[in-house]
C-alpha positions in Angstrom: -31.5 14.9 -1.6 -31.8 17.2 1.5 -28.8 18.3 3.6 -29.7 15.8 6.3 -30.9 12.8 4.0 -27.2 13.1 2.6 -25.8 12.7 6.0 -28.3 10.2 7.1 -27.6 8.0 4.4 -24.2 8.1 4.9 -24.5 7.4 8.6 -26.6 4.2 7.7 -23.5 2.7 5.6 -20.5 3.3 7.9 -23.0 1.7 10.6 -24.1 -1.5 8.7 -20.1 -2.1 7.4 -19.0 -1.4 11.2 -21.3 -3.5 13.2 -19.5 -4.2 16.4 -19.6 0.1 16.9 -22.5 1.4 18.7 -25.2 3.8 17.3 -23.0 6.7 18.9 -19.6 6.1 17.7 -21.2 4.8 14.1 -23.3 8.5 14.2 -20.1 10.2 15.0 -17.5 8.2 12.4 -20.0 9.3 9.9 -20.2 12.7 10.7 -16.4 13.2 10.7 -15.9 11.4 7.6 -18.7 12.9 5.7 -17.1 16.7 6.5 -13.9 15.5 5.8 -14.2 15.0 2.2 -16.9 18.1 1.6 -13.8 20.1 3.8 -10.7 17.9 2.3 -9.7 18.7 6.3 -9.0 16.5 8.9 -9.2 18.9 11.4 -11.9 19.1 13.8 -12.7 23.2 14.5 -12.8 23.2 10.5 -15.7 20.3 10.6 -17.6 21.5 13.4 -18.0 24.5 11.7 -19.1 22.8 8.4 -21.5 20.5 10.1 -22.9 23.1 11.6 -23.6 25.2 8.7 -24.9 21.9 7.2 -27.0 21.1 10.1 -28.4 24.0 12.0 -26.7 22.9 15.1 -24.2 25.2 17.5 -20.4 25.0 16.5 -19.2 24.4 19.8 -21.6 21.6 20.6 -20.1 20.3 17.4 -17.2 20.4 18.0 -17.1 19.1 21.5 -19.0 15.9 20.5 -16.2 15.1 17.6 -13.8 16.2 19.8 -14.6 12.8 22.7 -14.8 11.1 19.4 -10.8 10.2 19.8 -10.5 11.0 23.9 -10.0 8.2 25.7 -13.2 7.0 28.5 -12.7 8.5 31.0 -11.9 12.0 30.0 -15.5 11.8 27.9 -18.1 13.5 29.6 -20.8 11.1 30.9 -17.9 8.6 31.7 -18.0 6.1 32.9 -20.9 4.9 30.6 -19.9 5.8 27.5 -17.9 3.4 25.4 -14.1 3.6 24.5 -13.2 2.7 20.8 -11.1 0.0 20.2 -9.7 0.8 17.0 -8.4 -2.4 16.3 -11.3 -4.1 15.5 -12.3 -1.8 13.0 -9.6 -3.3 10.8 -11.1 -6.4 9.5 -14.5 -4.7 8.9 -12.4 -1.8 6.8 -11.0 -5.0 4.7 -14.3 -6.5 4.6 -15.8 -3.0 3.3 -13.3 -3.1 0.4 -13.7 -6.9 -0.1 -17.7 -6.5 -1.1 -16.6 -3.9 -3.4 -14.5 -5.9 -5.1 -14.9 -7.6 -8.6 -16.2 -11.2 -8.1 -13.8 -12.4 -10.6 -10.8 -11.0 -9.5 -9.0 -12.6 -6.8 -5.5 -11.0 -6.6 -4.7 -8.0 -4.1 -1.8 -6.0 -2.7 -0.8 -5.5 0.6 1.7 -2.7 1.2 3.9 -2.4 5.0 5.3 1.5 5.3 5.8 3.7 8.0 5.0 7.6 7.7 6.4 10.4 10.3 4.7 13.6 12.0 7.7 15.4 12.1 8.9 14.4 15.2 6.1 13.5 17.3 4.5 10.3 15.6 5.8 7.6 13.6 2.6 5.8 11.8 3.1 1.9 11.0 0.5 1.3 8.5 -0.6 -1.6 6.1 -2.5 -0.5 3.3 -4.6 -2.2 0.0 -3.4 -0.2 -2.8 -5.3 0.3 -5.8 -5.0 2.7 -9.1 -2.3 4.4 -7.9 -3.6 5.2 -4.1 -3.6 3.5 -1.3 -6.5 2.8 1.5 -5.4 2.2 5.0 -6.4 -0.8 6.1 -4.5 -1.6 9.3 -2.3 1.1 11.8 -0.2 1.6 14.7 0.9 5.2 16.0 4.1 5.6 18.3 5.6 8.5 19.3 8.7 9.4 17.0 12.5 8.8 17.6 11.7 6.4 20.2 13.7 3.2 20.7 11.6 0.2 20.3 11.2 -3.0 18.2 8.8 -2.5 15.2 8.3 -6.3 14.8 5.7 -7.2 17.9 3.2 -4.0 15.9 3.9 -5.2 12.1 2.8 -9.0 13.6 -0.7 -7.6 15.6 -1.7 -5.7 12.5 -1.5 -8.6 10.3 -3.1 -11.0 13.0 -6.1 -8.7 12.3 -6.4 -9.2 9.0 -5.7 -13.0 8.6 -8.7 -14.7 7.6 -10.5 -11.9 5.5 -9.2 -12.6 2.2 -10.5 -15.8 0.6 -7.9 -18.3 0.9 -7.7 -18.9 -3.1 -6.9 -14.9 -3.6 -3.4 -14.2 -4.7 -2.3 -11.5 -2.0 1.0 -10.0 -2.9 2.3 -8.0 0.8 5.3 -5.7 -0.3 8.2 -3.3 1.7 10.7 -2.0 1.2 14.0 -2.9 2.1 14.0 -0.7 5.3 11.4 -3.4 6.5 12.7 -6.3 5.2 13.5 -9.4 7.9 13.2 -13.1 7.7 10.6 -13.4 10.6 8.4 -10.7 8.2 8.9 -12.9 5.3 7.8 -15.7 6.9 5.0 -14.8 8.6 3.5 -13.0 5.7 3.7 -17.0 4.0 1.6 -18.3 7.1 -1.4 -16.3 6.2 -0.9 -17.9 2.7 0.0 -15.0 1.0 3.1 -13.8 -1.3 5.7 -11.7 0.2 7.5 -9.5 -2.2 9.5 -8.1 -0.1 13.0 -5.7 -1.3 16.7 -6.1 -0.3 19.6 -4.2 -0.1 22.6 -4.6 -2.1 24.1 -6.6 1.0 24.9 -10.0 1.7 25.3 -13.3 -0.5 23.2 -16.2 -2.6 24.0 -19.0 -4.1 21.5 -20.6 -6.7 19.4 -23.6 -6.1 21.7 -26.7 -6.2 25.0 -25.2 -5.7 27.4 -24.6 -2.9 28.8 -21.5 -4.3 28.2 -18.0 -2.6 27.7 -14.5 -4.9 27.4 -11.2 -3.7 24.0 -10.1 -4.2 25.3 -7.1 -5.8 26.5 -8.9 -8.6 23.5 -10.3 -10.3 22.6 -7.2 -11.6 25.8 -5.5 -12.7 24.5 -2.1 -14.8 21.3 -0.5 -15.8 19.5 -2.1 -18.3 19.8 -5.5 -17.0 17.7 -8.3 -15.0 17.6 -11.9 -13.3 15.1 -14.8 -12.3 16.0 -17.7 -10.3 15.5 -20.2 -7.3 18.2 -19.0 -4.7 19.0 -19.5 -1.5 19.7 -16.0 0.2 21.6 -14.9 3.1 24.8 -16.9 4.1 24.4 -16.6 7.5 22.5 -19.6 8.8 20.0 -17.4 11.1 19.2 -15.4 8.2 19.4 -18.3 5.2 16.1 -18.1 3.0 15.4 -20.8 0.4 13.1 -18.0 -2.1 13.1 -16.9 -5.5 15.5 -13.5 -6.3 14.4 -11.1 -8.6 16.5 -8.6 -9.7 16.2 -5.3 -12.5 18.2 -2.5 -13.3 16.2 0.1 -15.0 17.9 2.4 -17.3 17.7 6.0 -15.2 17.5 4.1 -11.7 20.3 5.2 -9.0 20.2 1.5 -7.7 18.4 -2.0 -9.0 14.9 -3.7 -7.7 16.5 -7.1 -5.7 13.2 -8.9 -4.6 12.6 -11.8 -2.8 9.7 -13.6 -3.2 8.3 -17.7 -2.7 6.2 -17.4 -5.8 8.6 -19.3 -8.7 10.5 -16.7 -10.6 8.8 -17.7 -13.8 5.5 -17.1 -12.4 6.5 -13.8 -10.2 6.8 -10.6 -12.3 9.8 -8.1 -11.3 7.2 -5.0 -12.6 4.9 -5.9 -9.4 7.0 -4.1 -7.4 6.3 -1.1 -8.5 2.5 -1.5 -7.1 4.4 -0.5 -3.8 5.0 3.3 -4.5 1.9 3.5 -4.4 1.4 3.8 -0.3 3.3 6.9 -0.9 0.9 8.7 -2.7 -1.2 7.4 -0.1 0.2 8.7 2.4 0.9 12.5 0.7 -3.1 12.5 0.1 -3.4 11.9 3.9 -1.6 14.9 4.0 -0.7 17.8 1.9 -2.4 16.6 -0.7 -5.5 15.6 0.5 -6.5 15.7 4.7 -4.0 18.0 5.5 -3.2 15.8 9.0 0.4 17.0 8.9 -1.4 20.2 10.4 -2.7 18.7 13.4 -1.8 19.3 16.9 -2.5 15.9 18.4 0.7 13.8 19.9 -1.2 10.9 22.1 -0.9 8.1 19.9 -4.4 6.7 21.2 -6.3 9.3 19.9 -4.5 9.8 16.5 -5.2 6.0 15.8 -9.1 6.9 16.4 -8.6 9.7 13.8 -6.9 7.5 11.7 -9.8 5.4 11.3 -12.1 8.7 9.9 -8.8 9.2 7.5 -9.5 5.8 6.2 -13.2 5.7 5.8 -13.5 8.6 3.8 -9.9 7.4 1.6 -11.9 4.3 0.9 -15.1 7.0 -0.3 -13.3 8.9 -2.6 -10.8 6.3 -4.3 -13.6 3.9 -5.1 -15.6 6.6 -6.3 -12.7 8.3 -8.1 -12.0 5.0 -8.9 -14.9 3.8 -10.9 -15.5 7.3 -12.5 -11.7 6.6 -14.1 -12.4 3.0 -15.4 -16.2 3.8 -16.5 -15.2 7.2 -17.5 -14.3 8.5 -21.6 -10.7 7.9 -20.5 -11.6 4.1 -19.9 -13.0 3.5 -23.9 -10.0 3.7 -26.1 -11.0 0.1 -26.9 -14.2 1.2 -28.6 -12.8 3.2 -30.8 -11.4 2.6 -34.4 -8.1 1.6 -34.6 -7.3 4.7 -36.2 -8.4 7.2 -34.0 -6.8 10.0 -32.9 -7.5 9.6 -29.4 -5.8 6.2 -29.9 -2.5 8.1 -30.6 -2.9 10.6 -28.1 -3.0 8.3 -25.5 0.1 6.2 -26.8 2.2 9.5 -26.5 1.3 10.5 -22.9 4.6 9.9 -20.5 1.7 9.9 -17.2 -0.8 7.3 -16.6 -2.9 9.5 -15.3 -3.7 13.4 -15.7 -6.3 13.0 -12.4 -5.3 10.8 -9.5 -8.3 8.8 -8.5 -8.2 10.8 -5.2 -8.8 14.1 -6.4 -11.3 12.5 -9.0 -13.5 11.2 -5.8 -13.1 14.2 -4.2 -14.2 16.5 -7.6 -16.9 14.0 -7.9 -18.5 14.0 -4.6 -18.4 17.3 -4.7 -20.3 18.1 -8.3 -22.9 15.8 -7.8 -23.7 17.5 -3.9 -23.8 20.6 -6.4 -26.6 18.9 -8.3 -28.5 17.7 -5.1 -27.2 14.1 -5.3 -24.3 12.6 -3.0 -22.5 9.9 -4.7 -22.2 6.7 -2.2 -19.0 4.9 -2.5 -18.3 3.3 -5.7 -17.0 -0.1 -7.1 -13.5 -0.7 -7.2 -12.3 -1.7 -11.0 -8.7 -2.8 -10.4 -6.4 -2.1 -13.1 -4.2 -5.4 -14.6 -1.1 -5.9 -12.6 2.2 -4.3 -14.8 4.6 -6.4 -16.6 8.1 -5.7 -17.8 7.9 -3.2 -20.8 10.2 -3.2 -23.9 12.0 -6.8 -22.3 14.3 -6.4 -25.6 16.2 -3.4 -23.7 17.1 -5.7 -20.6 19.5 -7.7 -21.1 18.9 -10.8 -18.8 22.7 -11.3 -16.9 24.3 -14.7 -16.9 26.4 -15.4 -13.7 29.5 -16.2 -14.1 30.1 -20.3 -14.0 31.2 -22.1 -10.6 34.5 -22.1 -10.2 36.5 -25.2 -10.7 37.9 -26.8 -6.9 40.8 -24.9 -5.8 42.8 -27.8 -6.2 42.5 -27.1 -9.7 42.3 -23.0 -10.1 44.1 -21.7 -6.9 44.0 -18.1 -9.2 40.5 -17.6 -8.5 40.8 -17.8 -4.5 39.3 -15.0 -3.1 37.7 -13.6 -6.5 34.3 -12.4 -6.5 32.5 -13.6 -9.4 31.0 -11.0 -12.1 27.6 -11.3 -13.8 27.8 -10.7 -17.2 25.8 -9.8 -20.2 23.9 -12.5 -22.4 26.0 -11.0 -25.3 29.5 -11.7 -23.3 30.8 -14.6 -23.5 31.7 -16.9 -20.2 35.4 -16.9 -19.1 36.9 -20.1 -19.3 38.2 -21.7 -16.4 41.7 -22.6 -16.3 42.2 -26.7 -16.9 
């Protein structure tokens, strides 16, 4: 495949999965994708100067035509007539892209909410689909850092975007952290008919379905190596009450427990989900250092980084699928064709990483080989791995709250007392007669 069929080719697939951008911006969204994963750069002198090695064509012409790619209209040249880029309605597309390249027969997704700072220029509010231990942005919103402002009017816009993509039978799980959590997030996130499965701080009080008596949330989980399910009704305050399922785990080795709050039923919901959500981090490091390098950019108009953004994420989405599918088709992939006793069978069992490779820097290595052997790999399927579940449940002890306390009528001692959760193997106090 010749340098320009490569391109061409790759120009023709950004333009048929983004059909609302003209010929121009699709030529141009290609071009800076395309050199961003053969350059692993997201900056623009470094591209120009690939593409123009690639091409034949002069640097600064290059460079001044992927430059107008994230100026605003009427600083382009030729302006008025050329078109300004709405980046938001590249979002649903972007889901849509990932949604064909999904397995037919699985329905279940994840969602993750995170912000990520530019020093302290840009604060990025981003929604991202992870999957194998990256994350492709989906959905953004750039501000400029250390700025007062409410979060909430973005977070609600960028799912408004995406409602409506995702079958309606899907199982979408959308996940924060607790520096995000809020009712209104909760909620709104269950009028698209998705899951939240969203974290909490240590703060506040529930009381479990059916009673009237209010724990501290801190309690349910007293010590590592123990966990709790149940239908709760969260937050005491009644502007903050949620009627949700709580689920808690303290990991042996963790500084502080998992407290989740969910509306899937607690013996449906799985504690271990949660940990899908680190995976936006790793995201966002391959955005930079470890992948685009955009932490070295000078841009600080919001505008235009959101236009970059949109580059970032098409070529994230090319090299995690491909990096993707080379790990799930790959030898690593076919432990289950092997003998029992193999060797490779043991091996694997004693690795402490799931993975040597992230499927980012796979992509990337892949891309790159087969442009060595005159063929440029297109993006790949995405082979989702199976959700986690709790390993080695005999080391958690599942906690047993303390029992209601008998009317104070009838135990004034216990006034004031907060109750203790306590250990399966401990038995309950017994209240006073």
């Amino acid at each position: 495949m010749s340098r320009r069929d490569a391109l061409s080719q790759w120009t023709c697939t950004v333009s048929m999965r983004f059909p609302d951008l003209s010929r121009p911006q699709a030529a141009v969204l290609a071009m800076i994708s395309f050199a961003m994963v053969f350059t692993q750069s997201a900056g623009r002198t470094t591209q120009a100067a690939f593409l123009a090695a690639l091409l034949g064509h002069k640097e600064a012409a290059l460079d001044q035509r992927l430059g107008e790619w994230v100026k605003e209209a009427p600083r382009k040249r030729g302006a008025p007539h050329r078109q300004q880029l709405d980046v938001t309605t590249c979002f649903a597309p972007l889901l849509r892209w990932v949604l064909a390249l999904w397995p037919a027969a699985e329905h279940r997704l994840v969602l993750v909410l995170d912000a990520t700072l530019l020093g302290d220029r840009l604060t990025v509010l981003a929604i991202s689909l992870v999957y194998r231990g990256c994350a492709i942005p989906i959905a953004w919103k750039v501000l400029p850092a250390n700025r007062k402002g409410a979060w909430q009017p973005h977070w609600c816009t960028l799912l408004d975007g995406l409602a409506g993509v995702i079958p309606g039978d899907w199982m979408v799980l959308v996940m924060a952290d607790r520096g995000l959590y809020a009712r209104w997030l909760y909620e709104r996130i269950g009028q698209y008919g998705w899951h939240p499965f969203l974290r909490i701080t240590r703060q506040g009080r529930f009381c479990c379905a059916g009673t009237g008596y209010w724990r501290p949330v801190g309690t349910v989980v007293p010590a590592a190596g123990t966990g709790w399910a149940g239908a709760v009704v969260c937050f005491k305050h009644p502007e903050a009450r949620l009627h949700c399922s709580l689920l808690a785990r303290w990991e042996v080795g963790q500084e502080e427990p998992w407290l989740v709050l969910t509306d899937l039923p607690p013996d449906v919901a799985e504690i271990a989900w949660y940990g899908l959500r680190t995976w936006i981090e790793a995201g966002f490091k391959d955005i930079k250092r470890g992948g685009w390098h955009w932490e070295q950019t000078k841009m600080h108009i919001p505008a235009r980084v959101e236009r970059l953004w949109l580059a970032i994420a098409v070529a994230t989405l090319w090299v995690v699928s491909v990096g993707g599918e080379a790990e799930a088709t790959g030898p690593v992939s076919g432990l289950e064709e092997l003998p029992p006793t193999h060797s490779a069978r043991r091996l694997r069992k004693r690795r402490t990483q799931a993975r040597l490779l992230s499927c980012f820097r796979r992509g990337v290595v892949t891309i790159l080989a087969g442009a060595l052997n005159g063929v440029v790999r297109g993006v790949g399927w995405f082979w989702p791995e199976a959700w986690p579940r709790t390993v080695d449940r005999a080391a958690v002890t599942l906690t047993e709250l303390a029992p209601e306390p008998a009317p104070v009528s009838q135990a004034p001692q216990q006034r004031g007392r907060p109750p203790k959760a306590l250990s399966a193997s401990q038995p309950a106090p017994v209240q006073a007669a």
